[in-house]
C-alpha positions in Angstrom: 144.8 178.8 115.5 145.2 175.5 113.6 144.3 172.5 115.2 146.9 169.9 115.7 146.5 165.8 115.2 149.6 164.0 116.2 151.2 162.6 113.0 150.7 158.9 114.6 147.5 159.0 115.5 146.8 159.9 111.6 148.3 156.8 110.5 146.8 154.7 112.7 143.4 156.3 111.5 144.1 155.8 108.1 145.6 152.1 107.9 142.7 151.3 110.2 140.1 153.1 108.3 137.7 150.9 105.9 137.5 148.1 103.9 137.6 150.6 101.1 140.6 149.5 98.4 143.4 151.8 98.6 142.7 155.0 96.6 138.8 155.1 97.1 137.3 158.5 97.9 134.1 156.8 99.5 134.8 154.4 102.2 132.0 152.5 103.2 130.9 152.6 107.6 127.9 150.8 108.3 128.1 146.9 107.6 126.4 143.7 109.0 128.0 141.3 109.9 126.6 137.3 110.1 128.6 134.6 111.9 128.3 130.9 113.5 130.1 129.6 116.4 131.0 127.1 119.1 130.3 127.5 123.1 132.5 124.8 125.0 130.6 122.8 127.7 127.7 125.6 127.3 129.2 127.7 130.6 129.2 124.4 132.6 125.5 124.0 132.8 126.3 120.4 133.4 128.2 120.2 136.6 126.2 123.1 137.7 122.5 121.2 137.1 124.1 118.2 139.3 125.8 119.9 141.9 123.6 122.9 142.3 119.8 123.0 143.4 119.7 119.1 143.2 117.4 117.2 146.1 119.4 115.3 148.3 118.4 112.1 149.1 117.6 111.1 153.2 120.1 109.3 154.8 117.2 106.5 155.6 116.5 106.0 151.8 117.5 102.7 150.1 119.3 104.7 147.7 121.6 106.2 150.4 122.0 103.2 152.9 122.6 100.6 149.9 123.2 102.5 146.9 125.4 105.4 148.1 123.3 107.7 146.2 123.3 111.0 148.2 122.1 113.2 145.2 118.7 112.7 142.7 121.0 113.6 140.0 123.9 111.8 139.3 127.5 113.4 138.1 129.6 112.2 135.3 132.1 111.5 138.4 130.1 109.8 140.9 128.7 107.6 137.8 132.2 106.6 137.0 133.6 106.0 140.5 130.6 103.9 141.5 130.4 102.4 137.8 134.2 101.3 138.2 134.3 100.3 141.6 131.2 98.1 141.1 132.5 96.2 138.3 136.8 96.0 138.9 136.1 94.5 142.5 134.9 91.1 143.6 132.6 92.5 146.4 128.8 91.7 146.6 127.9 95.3 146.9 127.8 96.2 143.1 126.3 99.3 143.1 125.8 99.2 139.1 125.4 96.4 136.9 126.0 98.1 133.7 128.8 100.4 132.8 127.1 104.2 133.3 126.4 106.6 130.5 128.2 109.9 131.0 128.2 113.1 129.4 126.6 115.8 131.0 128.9 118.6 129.6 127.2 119.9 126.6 128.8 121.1 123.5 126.4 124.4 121.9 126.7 126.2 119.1 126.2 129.8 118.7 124.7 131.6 115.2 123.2 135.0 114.6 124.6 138.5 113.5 125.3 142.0 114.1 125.2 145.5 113.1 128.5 147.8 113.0 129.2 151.4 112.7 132.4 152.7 112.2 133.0 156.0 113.5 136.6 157.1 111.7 135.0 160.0 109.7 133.1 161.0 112.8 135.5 161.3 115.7 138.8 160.9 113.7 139.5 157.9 115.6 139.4 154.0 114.5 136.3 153.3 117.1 132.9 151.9 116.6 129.9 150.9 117.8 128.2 147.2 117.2 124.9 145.4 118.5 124.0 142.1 117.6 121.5 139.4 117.6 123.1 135.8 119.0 121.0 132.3 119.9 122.6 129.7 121.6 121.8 126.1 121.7 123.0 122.5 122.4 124.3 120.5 119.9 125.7 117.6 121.7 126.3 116.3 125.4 123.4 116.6 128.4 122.8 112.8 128.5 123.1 110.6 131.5 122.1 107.0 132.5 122.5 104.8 135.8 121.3 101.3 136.1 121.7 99.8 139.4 123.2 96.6 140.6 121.4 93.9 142.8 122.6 95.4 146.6 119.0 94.7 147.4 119.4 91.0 147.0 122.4 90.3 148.6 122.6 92.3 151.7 121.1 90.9 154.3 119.9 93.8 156.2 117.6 94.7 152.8 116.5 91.2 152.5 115.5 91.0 155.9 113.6 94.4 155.8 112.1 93.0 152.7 110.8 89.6 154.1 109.6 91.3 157.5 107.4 93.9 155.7 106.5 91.6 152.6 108.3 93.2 150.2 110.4 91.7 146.6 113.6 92.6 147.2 113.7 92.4 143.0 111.8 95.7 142.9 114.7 97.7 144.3 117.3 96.1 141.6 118.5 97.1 138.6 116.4 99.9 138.8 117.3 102.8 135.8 117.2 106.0 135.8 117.7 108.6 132.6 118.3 112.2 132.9 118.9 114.6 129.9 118.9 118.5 129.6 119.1 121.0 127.3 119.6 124.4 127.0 119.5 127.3 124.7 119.1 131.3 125.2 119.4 134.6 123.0 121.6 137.0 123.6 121.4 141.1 122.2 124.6 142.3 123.0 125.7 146.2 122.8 129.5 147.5 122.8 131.8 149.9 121.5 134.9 148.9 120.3 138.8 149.8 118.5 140.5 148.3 115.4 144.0 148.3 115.1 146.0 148.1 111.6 148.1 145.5 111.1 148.1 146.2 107.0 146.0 148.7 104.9 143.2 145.9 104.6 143.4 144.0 107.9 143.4 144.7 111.3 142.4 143.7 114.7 140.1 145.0 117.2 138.5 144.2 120.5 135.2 145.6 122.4 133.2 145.4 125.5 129.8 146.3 126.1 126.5 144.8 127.9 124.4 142.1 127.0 121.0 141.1 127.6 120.1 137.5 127.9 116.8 135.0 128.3 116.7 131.6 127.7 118.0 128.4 129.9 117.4 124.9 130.6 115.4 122.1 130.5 116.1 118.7 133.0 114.0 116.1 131.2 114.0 112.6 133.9 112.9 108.9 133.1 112.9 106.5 135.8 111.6 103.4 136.1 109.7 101.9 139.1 112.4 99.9 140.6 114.8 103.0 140.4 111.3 105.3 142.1 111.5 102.3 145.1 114.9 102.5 145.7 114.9 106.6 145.8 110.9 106.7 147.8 111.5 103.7 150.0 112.7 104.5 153.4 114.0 101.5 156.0 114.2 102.3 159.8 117.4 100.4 160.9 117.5 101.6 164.8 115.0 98.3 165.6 115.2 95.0 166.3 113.0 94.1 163.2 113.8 97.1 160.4 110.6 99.0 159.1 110.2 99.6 155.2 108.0 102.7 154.3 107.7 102.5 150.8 106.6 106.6 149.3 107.0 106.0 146.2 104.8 106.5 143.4 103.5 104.1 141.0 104.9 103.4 137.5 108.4 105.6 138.3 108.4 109.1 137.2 109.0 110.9 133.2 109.0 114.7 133.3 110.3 117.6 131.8 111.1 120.8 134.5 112.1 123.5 132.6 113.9 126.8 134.2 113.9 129.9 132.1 114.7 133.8 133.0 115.8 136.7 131.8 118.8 139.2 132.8 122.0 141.9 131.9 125.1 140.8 131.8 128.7 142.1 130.5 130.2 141.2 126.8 134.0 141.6 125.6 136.1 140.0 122.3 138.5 140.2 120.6 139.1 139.5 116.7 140.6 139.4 113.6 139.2 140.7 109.8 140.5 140.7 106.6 138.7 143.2 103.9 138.6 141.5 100.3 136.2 143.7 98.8 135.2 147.5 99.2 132.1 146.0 100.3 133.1 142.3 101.7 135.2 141.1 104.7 135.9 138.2 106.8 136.7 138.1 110.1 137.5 135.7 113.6 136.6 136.2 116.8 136.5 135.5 120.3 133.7 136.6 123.0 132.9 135.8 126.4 129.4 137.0 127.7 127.3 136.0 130.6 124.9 136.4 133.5 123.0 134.2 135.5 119.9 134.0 138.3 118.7 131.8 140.7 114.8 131.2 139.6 111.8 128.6 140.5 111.2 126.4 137.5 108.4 127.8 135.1 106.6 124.8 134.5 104.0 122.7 136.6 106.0 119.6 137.4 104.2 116.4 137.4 102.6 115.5 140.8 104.6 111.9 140.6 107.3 113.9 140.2 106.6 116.4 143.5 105.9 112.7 145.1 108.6 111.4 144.4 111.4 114.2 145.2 109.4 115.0 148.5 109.4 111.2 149.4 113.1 110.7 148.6 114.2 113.6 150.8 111.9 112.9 153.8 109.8 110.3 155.5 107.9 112.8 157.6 107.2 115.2 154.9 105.8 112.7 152.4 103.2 111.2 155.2 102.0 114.3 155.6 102.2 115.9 152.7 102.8 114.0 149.6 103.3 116.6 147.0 105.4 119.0 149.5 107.7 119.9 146.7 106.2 122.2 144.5 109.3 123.9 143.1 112.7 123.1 142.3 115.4 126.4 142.1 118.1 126.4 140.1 120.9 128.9 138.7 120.3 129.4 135.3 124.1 130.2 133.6 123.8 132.0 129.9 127.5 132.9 129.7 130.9 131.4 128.3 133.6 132.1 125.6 132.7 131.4 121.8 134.7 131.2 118.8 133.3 132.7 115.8 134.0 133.3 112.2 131.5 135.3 109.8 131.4 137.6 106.9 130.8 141.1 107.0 128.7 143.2 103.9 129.5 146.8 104.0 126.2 148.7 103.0 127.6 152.4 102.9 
């Protein structure tokens, strides 16, 4: 009994079949394929490092009762509300003095490769099967910067705290405070995939398969002392007289805490190529990959900077314990769409 292919699904086999050249007798299957990309806003790590995981700061802090800073980190949002409403409005309480720095979004870009087999002589059907090799990192974007105004010198309630307790009410102004991040992760991604002809030497294809993924991202902070002492310094307005407890540490706080982790996520694209030689090929692409976890950061922070996020988010913990924060969690995102276009060598 003869076996029977539908006549379609022949010619979609064939016009899909190789980046051969039409009449060759040896088309070639195994190729690798090396391409460079771009990730937009790198999967959102920036509005996820601020609004995710982030200390927030006691309700007794200067920072909250004269700066309305309820967060350690600042967002690109809450740094251009406060920035605008500081500087377009004749009120005493200018919460900035300088226009902000935003631009926590980061821009990365995406290089590495893959290998591809094509499975048309095997199965008699235009499938195949790809894994690849893909680093991610930032090229733009993750930098922030916040300088205060001088709220502690003209309210009155500061500068009475201040003059009760012996305090300059110019080391809680213009106080700065710097934050970058970075990230970058690999990712090996597996998945099988179809091509579909569009003419004898192009077609388009899409895939989906698993990924696995390690990297993520750094939060490097510099703040100064005056920016520490209006974050440590807590005032006790339910007296007569108010009580300043300054917890801060000395000399303000520089660190680098750096979260890093490993997991399995899902891949999928879809792309374009255009075969120029028997053995040559460009092509497009889109892909979208991800995962993410919630992990401890991997480094020892600084014990100024345990001091200082333990002071700013509790009186009672930072008398008794100075250095109560030991770890910081955080998701850690490796995931987005990227746009890629590469070149593909057909080996045989």
């Amino acid at each position: 009994m003869r076996a029977f292919i539908p006549t379609a699904g022949l010619a979609l086999v064939g016009l899909a079949a190789s980046p051969a050249l039409a009449g060759d007798d040896d088309p070639k299957r195994f190729s690798i394929g090396f391409s460079t990309g771009i990730r937009p806003d790198m999967a959102g790590l920036g509005s996820t490092i601020v609004q995710d995981g982030t200390v927030d700061t006691a309700d007794t802090t200067f920072a909250s009762l004269a700066y309305s800073t309820n967060k350690f980190l600042m967002s690109d949002r809450d740094n251009m509300t406060l920035g605008n409403n500081s500087a377009g409005t004749d009120s005493v309480f200018n919460v900035q003095t300088d226009d902000p720095k935003v631009g926590g979004s980061m821009l990365g870009m995406e290089f590495g490769g893959d290998l591809r087999y094509e499975l048309d002589d095997v199965i008699n059907w235009p499938l195949f099967i790809d894994a690849g090799f893909y680093y991610t990192g930032k090229m733009s974007g993750g930098e922030q910067s916040r300088t205060l105004g001088d709220l502690a010198e003209q309210s009155d309630t500061v500068a009475l705290a201040a003059a009760v307790n012996g305090l300059d009410p110019a080391d809680y102004s213009g106080g700065t405070m710097a934050t970058t991040w970075n990230a970058s992760w690999w990712e090996i991604p597996i998945s099988l995939g179809m091509k579909v002809p569009i003419k004898p030497h192009w077609f388009v294809y899409g895939n989906a398969g698993v990924s696995i993924f390690k990297g993520g991202f750094d939060i490097t902070v510099d703040i100064d002392e005056n920016y520490a002492n209006v974050l440590g310094t807590h005032i006790d307005t339910s007296t007569e007289i108010p009580t300043v407890t300054d917890l801060s540490p000395d000399g303000g706080v520089q660190d680098t805490i750096s979260f890093r982790t490993g997991a399995v996520g899902l891949n999928y694209g879809v792309g374009t190529q255009v075969n120029i030689k028997k053995t040559f090929a460009l092509f497009f692409e889109l892909n979208s990959s991800g995962a993410a976890k919630t992990v401890f950061n991997s480094n020892n922070m600084k014990s100024e900077s345990k001091q200082l996020f333990t002071a700013l988010s509790s009186q009672s913990l930072a008398e008794s314990d100075a250095e109560w924060f030991e770890k910081l969690a955080y998701p850690v995102l490796m995931q987005g769409a990227s746009a890629r276009i590469g070149f593909r060598a057909y080996l045989f």
